[in-house]
VOBA-1610 file (N, C-alpha, C; in pm, whole numbers, padded with zeros to 5 digits, always signed):
BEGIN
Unk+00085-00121+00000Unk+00000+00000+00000Unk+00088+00125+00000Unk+00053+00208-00052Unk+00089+00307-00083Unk+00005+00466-00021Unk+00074+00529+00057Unk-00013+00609+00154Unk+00053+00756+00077Unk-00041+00878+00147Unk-00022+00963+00017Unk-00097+01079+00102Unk-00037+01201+00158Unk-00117+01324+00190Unk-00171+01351+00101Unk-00261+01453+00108Unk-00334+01522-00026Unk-00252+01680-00051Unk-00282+01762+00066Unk-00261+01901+00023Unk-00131+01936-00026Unk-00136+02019-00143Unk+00016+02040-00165Unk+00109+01924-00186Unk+00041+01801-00218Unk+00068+01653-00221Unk+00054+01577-00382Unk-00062+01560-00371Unk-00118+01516-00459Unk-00226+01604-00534Unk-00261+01710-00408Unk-00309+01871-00508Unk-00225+01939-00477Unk-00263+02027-00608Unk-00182+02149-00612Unk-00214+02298-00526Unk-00232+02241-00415Unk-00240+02361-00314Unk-00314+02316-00211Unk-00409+02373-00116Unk-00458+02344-00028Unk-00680+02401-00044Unk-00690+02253-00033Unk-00808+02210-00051Unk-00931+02252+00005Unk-00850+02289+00144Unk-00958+02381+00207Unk-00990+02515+00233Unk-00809+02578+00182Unk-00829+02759+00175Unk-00941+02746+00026Unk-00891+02692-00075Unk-00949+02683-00210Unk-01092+02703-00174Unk-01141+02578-00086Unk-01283+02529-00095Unk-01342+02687-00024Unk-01276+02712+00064Unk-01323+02826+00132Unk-01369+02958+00070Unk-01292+03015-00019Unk-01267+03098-00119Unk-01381+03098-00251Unk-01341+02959-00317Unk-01464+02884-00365Unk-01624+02936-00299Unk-01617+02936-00184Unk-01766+02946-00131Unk-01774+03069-00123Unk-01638+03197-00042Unk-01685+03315-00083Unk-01735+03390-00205Unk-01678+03324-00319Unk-01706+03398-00402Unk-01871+03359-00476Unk-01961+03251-00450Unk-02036+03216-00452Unk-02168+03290-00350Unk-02140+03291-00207Unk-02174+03312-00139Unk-02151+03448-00056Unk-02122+03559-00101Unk-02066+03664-00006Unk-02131+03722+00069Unk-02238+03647+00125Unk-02278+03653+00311Unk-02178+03622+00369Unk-02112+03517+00338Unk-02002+03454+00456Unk-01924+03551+00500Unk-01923+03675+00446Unk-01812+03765+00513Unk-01845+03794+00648Unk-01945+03812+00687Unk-02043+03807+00839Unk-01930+03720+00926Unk-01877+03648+00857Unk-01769+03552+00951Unk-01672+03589+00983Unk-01604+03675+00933Unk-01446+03715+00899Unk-01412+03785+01033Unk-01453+03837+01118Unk-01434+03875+01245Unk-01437+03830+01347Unk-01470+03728+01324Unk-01459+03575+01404Unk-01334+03488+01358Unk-01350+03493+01277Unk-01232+03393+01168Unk-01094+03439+01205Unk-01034+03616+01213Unk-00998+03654+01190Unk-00930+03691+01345Unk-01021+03677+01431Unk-00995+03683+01590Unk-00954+03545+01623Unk-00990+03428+01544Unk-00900+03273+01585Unk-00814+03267+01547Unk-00752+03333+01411Unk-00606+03324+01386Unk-00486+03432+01461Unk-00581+03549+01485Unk-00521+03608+01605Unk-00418+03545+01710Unk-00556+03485+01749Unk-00526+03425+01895Unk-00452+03316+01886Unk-00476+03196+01737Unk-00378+03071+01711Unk-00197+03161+01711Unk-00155+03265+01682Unk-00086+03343+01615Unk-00002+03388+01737Unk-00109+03419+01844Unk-00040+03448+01992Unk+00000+03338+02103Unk-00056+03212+02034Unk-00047+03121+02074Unk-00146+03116+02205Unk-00233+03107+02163Unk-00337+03148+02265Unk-00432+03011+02273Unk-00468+02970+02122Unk-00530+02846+02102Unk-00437+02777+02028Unk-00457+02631+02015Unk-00366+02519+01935Unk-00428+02562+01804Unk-00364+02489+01700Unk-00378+02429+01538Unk-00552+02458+01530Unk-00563+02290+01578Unk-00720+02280+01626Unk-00782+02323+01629Unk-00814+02417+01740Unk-00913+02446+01774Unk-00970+02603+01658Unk-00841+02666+01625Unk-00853+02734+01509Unk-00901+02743+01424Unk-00853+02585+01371Unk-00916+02524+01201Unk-01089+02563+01255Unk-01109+02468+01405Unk-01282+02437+01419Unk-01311+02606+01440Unk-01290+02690+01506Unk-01364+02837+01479Unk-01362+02901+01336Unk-01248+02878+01219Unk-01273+02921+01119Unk-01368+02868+01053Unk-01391+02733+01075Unk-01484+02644+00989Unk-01612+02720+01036Unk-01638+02848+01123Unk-01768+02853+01133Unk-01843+02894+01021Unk-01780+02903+00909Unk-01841+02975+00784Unk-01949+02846+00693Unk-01941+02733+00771Unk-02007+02572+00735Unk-02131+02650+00768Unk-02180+02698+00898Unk-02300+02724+00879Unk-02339+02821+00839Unk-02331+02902+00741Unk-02371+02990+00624Unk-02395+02921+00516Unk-02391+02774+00499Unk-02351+02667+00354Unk-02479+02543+00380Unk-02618+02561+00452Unk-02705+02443+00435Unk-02703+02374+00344Unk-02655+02416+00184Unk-02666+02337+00076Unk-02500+02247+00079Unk-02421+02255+00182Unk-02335+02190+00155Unk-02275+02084+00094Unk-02390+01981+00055Unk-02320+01872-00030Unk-02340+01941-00199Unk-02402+02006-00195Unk-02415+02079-00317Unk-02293+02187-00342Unk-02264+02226-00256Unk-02077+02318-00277Unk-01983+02241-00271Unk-01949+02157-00216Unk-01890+02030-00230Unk-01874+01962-00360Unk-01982+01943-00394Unk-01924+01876-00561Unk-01929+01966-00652Unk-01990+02089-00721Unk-01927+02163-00747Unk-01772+02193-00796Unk-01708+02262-00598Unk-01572+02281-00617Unk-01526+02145-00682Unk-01548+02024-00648Unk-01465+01924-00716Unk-01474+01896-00808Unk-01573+01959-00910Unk-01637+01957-01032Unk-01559+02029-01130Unk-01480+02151-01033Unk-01383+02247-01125Unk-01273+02240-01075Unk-01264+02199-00952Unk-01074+02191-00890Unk-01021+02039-00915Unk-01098+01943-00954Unk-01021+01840-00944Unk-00927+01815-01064Unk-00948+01884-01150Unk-00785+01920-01267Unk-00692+01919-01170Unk-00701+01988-01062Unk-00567+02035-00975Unk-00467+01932-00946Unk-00499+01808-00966Unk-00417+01709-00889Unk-00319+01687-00956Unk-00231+01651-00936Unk-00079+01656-00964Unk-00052+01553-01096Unk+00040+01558-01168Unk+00055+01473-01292Unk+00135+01360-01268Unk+00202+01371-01140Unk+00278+01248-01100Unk+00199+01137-01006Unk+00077+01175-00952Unk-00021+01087-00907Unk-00081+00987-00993Unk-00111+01104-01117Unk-00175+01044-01219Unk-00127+00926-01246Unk-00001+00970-01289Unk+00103+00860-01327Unk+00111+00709-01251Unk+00113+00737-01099Unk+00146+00629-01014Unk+00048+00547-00958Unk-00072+00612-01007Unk-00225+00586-00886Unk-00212+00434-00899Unk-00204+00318-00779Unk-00292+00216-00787Unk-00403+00209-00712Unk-00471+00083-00718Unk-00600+00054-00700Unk-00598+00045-00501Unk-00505+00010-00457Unk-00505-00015-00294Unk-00466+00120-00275Unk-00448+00263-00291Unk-00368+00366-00235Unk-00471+00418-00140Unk-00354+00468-00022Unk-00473+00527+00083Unk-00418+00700+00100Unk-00512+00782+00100Unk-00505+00882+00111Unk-00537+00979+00292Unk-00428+01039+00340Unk-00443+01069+00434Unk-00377+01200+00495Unk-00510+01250+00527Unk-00473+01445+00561Unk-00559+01509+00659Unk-00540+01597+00687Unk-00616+01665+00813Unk-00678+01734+00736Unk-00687+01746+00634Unk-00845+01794+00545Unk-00967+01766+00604Unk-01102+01816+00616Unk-01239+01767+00701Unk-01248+01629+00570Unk-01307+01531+00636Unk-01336+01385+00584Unk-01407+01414+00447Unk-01509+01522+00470Unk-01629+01544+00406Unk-01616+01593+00270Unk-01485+01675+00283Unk-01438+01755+00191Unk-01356+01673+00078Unk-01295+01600+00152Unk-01272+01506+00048Unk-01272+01369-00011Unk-01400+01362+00070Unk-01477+01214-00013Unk-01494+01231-00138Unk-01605+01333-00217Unk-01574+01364-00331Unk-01448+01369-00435Unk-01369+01406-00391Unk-01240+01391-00426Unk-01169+01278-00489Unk-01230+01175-00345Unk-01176+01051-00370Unk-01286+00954-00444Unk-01377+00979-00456Unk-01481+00929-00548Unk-01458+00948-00648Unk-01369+01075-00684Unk-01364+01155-00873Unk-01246+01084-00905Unk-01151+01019-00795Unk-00987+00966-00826Unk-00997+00798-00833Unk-01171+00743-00782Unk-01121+00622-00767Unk-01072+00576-00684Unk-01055+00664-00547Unk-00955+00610-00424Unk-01044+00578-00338Unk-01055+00474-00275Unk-01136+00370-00194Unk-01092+00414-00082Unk-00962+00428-00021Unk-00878+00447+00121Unk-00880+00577+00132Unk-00932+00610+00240Unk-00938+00728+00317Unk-00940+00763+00425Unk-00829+00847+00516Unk-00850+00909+00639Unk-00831+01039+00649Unk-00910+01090+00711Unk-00926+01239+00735Unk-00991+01306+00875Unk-00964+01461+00899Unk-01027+01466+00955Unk-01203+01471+01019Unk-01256+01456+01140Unk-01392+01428+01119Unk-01435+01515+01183Unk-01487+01561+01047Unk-01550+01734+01092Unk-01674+01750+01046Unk-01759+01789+01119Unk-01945+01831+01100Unk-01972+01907+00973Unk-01975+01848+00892Unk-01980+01995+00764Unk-02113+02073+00800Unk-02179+02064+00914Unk-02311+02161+00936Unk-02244+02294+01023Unk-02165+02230+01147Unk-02135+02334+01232Unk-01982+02364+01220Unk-01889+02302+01178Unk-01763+02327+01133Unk-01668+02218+01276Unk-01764+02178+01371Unk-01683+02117+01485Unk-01592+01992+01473Unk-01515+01971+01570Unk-01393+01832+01517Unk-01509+01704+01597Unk-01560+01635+01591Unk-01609+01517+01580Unk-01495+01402+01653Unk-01360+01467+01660Unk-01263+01367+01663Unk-01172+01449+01698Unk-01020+01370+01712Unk-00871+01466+01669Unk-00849+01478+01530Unk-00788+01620+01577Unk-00751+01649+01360Unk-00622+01555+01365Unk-00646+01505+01234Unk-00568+01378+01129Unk-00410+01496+01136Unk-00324+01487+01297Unk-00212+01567+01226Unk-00106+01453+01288Unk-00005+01487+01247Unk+00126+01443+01281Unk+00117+01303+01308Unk+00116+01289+01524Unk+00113+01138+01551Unk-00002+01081+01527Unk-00135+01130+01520Unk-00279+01116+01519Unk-00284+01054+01398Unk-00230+01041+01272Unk-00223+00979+01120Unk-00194+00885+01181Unk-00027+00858+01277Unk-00018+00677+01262Unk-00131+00625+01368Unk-00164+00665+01481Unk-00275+00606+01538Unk-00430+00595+01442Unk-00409+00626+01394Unk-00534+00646+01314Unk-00539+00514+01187Unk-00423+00533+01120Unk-00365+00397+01008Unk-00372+00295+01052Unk-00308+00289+01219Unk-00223+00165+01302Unk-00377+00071+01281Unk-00503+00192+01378Unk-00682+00159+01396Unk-00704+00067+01288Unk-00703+00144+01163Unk-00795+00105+01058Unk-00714+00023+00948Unk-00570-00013+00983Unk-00547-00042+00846Unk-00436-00205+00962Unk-00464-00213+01041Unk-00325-00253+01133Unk-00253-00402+01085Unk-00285-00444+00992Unk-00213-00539+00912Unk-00166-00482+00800Unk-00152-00380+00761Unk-00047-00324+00649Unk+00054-00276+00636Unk+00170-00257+00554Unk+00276-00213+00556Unk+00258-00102+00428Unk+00307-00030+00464Unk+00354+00181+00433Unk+00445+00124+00312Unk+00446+00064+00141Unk+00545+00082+00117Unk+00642+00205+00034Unk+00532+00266+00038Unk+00583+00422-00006Unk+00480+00523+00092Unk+00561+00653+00141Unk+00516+00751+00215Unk+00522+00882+00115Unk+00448+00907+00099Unk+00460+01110-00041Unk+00391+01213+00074Unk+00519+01320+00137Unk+00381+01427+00138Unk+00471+01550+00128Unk+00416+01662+00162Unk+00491+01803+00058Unk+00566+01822+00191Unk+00552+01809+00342Unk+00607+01838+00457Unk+00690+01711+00553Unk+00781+01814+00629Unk+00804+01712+00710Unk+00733+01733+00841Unk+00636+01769+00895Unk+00543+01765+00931Unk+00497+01612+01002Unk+00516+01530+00874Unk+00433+01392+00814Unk+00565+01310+00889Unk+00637+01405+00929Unk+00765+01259+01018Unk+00743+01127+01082Unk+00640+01141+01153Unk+00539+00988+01193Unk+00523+00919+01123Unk+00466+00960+00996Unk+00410+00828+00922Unk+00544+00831+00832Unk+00650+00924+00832Unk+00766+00839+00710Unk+00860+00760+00818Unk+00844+00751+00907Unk+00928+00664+01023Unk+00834+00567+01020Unk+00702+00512+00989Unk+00680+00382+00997Unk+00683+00319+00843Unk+00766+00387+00726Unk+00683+00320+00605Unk+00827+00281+00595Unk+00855+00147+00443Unk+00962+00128+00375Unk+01025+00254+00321Unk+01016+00342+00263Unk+01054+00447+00155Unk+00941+00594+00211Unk+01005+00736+00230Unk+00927+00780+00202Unk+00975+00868+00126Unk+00906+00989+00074Unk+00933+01082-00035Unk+00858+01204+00019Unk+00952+01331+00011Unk+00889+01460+00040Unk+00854+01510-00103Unk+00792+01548-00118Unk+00675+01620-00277Unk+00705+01745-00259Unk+00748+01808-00388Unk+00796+01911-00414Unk+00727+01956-00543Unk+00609+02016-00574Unk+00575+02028-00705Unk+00554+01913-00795Unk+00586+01894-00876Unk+00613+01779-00939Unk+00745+01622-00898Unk+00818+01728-00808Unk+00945+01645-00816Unk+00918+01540-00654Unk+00982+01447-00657Unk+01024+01366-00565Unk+01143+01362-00511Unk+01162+01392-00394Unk+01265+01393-00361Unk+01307+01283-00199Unk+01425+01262-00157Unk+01447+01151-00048Unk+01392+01206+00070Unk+01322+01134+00156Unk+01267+01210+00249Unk+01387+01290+00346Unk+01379+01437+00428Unk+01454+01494+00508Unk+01550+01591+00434Unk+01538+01576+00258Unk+01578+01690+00166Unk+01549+01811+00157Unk+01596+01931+00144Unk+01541+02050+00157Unk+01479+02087+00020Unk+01315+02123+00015Unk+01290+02154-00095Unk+01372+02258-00217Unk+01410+02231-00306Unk+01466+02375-00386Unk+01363+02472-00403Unk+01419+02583-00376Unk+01345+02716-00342Unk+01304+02729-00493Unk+01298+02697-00589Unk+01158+02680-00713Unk+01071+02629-00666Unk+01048+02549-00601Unk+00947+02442-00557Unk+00858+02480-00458Unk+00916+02602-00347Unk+00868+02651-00265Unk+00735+02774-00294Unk+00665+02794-00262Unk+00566+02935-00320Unk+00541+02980-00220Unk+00581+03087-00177Unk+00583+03166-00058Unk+00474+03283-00097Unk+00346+03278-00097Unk+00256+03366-00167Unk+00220+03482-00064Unk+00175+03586-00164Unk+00109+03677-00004Unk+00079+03670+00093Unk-00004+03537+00108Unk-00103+03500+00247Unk+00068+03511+00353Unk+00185+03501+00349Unk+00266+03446+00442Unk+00266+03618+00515Unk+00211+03692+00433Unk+00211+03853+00534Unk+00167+03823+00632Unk+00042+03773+00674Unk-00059+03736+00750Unk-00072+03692+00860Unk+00063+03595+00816Unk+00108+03510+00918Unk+00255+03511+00999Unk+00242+03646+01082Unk+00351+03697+01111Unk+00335+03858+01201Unk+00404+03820+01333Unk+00395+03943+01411Unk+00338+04055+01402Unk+00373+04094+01271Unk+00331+04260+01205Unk+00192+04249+01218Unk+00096+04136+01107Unk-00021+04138+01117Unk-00105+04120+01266Unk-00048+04027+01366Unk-00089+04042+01454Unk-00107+04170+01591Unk+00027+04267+01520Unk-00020+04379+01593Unk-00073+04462+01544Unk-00081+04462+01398Unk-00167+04590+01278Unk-00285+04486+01331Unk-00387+04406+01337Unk-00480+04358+01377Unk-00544+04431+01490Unk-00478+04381+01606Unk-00523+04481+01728Unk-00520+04601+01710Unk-00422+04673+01678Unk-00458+04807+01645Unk-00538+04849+01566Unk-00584+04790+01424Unk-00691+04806+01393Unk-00840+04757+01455Unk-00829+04662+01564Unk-00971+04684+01640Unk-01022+04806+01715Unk-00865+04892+01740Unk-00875+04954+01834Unk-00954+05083+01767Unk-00888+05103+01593Unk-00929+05226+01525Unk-01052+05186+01486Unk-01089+05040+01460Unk-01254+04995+01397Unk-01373+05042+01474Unk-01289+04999+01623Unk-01408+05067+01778Unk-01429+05270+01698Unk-01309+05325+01734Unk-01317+05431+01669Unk-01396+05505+01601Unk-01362+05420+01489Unk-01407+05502+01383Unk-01526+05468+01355Unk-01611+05319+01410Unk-01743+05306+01436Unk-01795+05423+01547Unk-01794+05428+01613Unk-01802+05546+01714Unk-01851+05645+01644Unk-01729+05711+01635Unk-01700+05865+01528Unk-01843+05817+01424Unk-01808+05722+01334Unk-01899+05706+01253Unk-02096+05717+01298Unk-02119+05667+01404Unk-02234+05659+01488Unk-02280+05773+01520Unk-02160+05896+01556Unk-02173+05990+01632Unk-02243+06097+01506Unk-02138+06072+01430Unk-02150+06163+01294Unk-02294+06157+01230Unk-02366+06007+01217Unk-02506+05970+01175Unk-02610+06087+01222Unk-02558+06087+01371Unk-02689+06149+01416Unk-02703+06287+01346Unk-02623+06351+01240Unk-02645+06519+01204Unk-02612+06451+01048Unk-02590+06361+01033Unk-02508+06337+00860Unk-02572+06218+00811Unk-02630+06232+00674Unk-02685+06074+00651Unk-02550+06006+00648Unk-02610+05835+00617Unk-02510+05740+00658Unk-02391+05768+00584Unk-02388+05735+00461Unk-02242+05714+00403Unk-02147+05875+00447Unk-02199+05995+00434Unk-02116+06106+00461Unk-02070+06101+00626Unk-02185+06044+00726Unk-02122+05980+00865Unk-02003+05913+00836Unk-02011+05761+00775Unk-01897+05663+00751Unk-01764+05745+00693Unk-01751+05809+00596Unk-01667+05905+00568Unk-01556+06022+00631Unk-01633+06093+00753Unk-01583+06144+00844Unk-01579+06060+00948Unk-01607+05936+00996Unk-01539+05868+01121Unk-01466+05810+01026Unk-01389+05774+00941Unk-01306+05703+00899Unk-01149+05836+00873Unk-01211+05903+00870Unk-01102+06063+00853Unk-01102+06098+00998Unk-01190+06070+01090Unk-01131+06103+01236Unk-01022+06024+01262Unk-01044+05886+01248Unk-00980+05755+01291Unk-00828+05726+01252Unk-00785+05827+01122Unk-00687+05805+01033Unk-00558+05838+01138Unk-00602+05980+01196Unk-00461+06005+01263Unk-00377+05915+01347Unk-00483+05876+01408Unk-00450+05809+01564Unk-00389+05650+01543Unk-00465+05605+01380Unk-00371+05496+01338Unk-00262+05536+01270Unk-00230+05613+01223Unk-00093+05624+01187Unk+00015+05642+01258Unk-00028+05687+01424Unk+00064+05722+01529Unk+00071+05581+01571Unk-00020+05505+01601Unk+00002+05389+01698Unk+00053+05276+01598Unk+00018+05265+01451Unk+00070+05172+01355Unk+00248+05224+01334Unk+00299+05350+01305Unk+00434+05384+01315Unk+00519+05357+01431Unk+00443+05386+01572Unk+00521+05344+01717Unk+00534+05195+01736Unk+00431+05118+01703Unk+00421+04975+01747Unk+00456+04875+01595Unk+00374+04880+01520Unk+00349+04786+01398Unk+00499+04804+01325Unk+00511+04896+01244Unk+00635+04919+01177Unk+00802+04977+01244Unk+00768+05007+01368Unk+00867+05057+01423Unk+00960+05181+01346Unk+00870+05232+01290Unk+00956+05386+01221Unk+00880+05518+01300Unk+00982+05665+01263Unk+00953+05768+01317Unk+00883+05775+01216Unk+00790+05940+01345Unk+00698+06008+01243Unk+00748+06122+01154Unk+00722+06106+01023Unk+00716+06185+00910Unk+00637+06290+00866Unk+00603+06369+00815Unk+00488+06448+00687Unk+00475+06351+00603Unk+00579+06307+00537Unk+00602+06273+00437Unk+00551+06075+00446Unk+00530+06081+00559Unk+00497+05945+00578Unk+00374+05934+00605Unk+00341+06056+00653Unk+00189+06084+00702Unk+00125+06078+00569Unk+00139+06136+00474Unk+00061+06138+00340Unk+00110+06063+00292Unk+00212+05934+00241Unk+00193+05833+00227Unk+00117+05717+00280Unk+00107+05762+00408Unk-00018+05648+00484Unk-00150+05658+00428Unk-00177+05811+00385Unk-00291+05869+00405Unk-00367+05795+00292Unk-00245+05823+00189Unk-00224+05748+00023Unk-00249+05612-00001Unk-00190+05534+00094Unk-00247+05398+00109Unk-00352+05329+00134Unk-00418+05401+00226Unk-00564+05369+00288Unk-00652+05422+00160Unk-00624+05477+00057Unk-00739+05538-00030Unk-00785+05335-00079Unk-00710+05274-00163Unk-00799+05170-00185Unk-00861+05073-00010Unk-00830+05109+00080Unk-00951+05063+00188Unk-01032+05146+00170Unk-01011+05268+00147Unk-01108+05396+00162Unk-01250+05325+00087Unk-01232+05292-00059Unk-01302+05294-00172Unk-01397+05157-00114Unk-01318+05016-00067Unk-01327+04947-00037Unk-01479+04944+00027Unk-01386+04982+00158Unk-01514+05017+00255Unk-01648+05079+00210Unk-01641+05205+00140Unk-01733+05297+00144Unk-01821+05184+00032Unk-01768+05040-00063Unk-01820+05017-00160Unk-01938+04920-00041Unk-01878+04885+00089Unk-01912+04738+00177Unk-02005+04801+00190Unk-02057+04952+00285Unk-02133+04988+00286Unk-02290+05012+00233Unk-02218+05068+00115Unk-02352+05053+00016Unk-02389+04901+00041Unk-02333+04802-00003Unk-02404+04696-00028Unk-02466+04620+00081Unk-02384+04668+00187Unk-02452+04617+00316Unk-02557+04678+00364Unk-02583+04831+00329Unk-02673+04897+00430Unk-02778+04938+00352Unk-02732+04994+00242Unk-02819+05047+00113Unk-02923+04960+00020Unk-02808+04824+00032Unk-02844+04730-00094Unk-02953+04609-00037Unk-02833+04532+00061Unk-02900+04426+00134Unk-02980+04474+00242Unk-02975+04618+00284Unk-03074+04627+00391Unk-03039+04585+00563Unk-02915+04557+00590Unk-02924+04566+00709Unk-02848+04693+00776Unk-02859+04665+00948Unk-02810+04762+00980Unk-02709+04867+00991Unk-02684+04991+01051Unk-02582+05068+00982Unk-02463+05048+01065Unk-02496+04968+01164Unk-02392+04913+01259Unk-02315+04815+01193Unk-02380+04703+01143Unk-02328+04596+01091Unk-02231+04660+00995Unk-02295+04746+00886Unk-02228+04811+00763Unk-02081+04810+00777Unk-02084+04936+00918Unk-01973+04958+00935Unk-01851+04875+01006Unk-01928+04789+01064Unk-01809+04697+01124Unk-01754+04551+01007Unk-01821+04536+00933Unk-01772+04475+00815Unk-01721+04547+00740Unk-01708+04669+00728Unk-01611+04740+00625Unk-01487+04747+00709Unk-01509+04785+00843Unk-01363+04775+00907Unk-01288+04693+00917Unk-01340+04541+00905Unk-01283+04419+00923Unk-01235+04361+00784Unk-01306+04398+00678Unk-01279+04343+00545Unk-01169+04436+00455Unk-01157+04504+00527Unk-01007+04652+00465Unk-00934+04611+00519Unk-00952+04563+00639Unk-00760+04551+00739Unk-00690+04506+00633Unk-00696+04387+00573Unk-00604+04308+00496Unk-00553+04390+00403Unk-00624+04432+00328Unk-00574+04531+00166Unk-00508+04636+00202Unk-00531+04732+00375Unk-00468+04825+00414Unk-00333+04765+00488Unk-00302+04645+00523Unk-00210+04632+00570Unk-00045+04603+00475Unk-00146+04493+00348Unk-00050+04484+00231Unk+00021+04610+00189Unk-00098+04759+00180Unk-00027+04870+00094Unk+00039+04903+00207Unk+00044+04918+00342Unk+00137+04979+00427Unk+00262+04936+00409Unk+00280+04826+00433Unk+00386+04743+00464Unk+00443+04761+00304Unk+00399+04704+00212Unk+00485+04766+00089Unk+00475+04834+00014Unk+00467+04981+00092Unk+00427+05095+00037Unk+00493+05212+00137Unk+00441+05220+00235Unk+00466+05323+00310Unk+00563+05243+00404Unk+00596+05143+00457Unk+00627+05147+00562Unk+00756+05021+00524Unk+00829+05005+00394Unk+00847+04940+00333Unk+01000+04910+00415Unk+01079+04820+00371Unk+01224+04815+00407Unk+01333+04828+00284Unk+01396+04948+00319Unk+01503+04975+00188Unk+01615+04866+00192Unk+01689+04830+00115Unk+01780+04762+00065Unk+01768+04640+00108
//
C-alpha cells in the first residue's frame, strides 16, 4: 500500500483555503464571519489556542452553507484538474489517502480519483466542529495503526516534514515538491517553494496591525455613529473614517512598523488607505443600502474586510524596508 497526503501533495495547493474561497465567491454573506475567523487566527498566532481548535472556529463559515453537499461537488467539479501529474502517473487501485483535510471535503475527491482508502479529519460539515482529533502528525499513525493494522507503508509522499510519523513507519518515504520527488529529510529547492502573499498574514506585524486596527474599527465606528446622528449614513462613515486616520498612523508607526513620524509618511499612509477607503465605502452601500441591514453591521464589516488590503499597501508601500 501506498499512503499519500493530499494538500500540496497530490493537489496542487490546499483544498480547504481553495474550498473556502470557492464558497466566498459564490456566497458573499459569509463575510459576516471574517471577524470571528480573523480573531481565531489572532489568537492561534499568539499562541493562545492550538492548530485545532482554530481550524474548528474558522470552519464557522459551514454554517452559512445548508446546501453543503451541493458546494462540495461543485468545487470538485472544477478543482479536481488540480491534482498533480505524478499521481496520475502512479495511482494504484489499494492507495490510501491521508490528511487533516475535514473527511467530508474530500470524499468527493476521492470518489472523482477512484480512491477507496481514506483518512481524514472528522469534521461536521453543518457546524464546522472536530467530531474527533484532527488527522495531524502522531494522530495519522494512530489512526492507520486503527484502521489499516495489518499493512505495511510501502511508499510515504507528502509536501512536509510535518508527516515525520508516518515516514518513520513506512519502507521508503518521499517529500513532494511540485512535481518532483525527492528523499525524504531533503530540503525543498526554493523553485518548488511558493511563498505567496497569504505568508504577510502570518507573522507578528499582522498580529499587531490587527489589534490596532480593532482599536481604530471601535473608533471610527463610534466617530462614525456619532457623525449619523447630524449626517446621513455614508457622509457619517466618511468622516469617522477621517477622524480615525490620525490616531492609526501614530500607533501603527510606534508599534506595527517601528519607524519615526514623518509628513512625508503621514501622506503616504494617508495614500495607502485610499484603496480601503473605496473598499469600505463600496461594503457599505451593499450592506446597508443594498442588502438592507443595519448601519452598525455596515460599518463593522467594512472595518474588518479593509484591514487586509490596508495592511498589504502599508507594509509595501509606506512602511516598506530599503535595501
Amino acid at each position: 500500500m501506498n499512503v499519500y497526503d493530499f494538500d500540496d501533495t497530490i493537489y496542487d495547493g490546499d483544498s480547504t483555503k481553495d474550498f473556502y474561497w470557492y464558497c466566498l465567491q459564490n456566497r458573499w454573506s459569509l463575510a459576516r464571519y471574517w471577524p470571528r475567523q480573523a480573531w481565531a487566527l489572532l489568537l492561534y498566532r499568539l499562541g493562545r489556542i492550538d492548530k485545532t481548535q482554530c481550524k474548528q472556529r474558522f470552519y464557522v463559515f459551514f454554517q452559512g452553507l445548508p446546501d453543503m453537499e451541493n458546494f462540495v461537488y461543485d468545487f470538485w467539479r472544477r478543482n479536481i484538474k488540480k491534482i498533480k501529474h505524478f499521481y496520475k502517473v502512479w495511482q494504484r487501485p489499494d492507495d490510501l489517502i491521508i490528511s487533516a483535510s475535514p473527511a467530508f471535503l474530500l470524499e468527493e475527491a476521492c470518489r472523482r480519483l477512484g480512491v477507496v482508502n481514506l483518512i481524514a479529519s472528522p469534521v461536521d460539515p453543518q457546524t464546522g466542529h472536530y467530531q474527533g482529533s484532527n488527522c495531524y502528525g502522531e494522530e495519522k499513525v494512530r489512526r492507520f495503526r486503527a484502521d489499516y493494522p495489518h499493512k505495511e507503508i510501502e511508499g510515504f509522499y507528502s509536501d512536509s516534514l510535518s508527516d515525520g510519523p508516518m515516514a518513520a513507519i513506512a519502507k521508503k518515504s518521499y517529500l513532494v515538491a511540485g512535481e518532483t520527488l525527492l528523499p525524504w529529510g531533503s530540503q525543498p529547492p526554493a523553485a518548488a517553494k511558493k511563498p505567496g502573499w497569504l505568508q504577510h498574514f502570518f507573522s507578528r506585524q499582522f498580529a499587531l496591525f490587527f489589534v490596532i486596527g480593532l482599536i481604530n474599527a471601535v473608533n471610527g465606528v463610534i466617530f462614525s455613529l456619532l457623525y449619523s446622528l447630524i449626517l446621513p449614513v455614508s457622509p457619517a462613515f466618511v468622516a469617522g473614517y477621517l477622524s480615525s486616520l490620525t490616531v492609526s498612523y501614530l500607533l501603527n508607526s510606534r508599534f506595527t512598523f517601528r519607524k519615526s513620524l514623518s509628513f512625508k509618511r503621514y501622506g503616504s499612509f494617508c495614500l495607502s488607505y485610499l484603496p480601503n477607503f473605496a473598499i469600505q465605502n463600496i461594503i457599505v452601500f451593499v450592506v446597508y443600502y443594498w442588502a438592507g441591514f443595519s448601519k452598525l453591521l455596515a460599518f463593522l464589516l467594512a472595518a474588518a474586510i479593509g484591514m487586509p488590503v490596508t495592511f498589504l499597501m502599508l507594509k509595501l508601500i509606506t512602511f516598506r524596508q530599503k535595501g
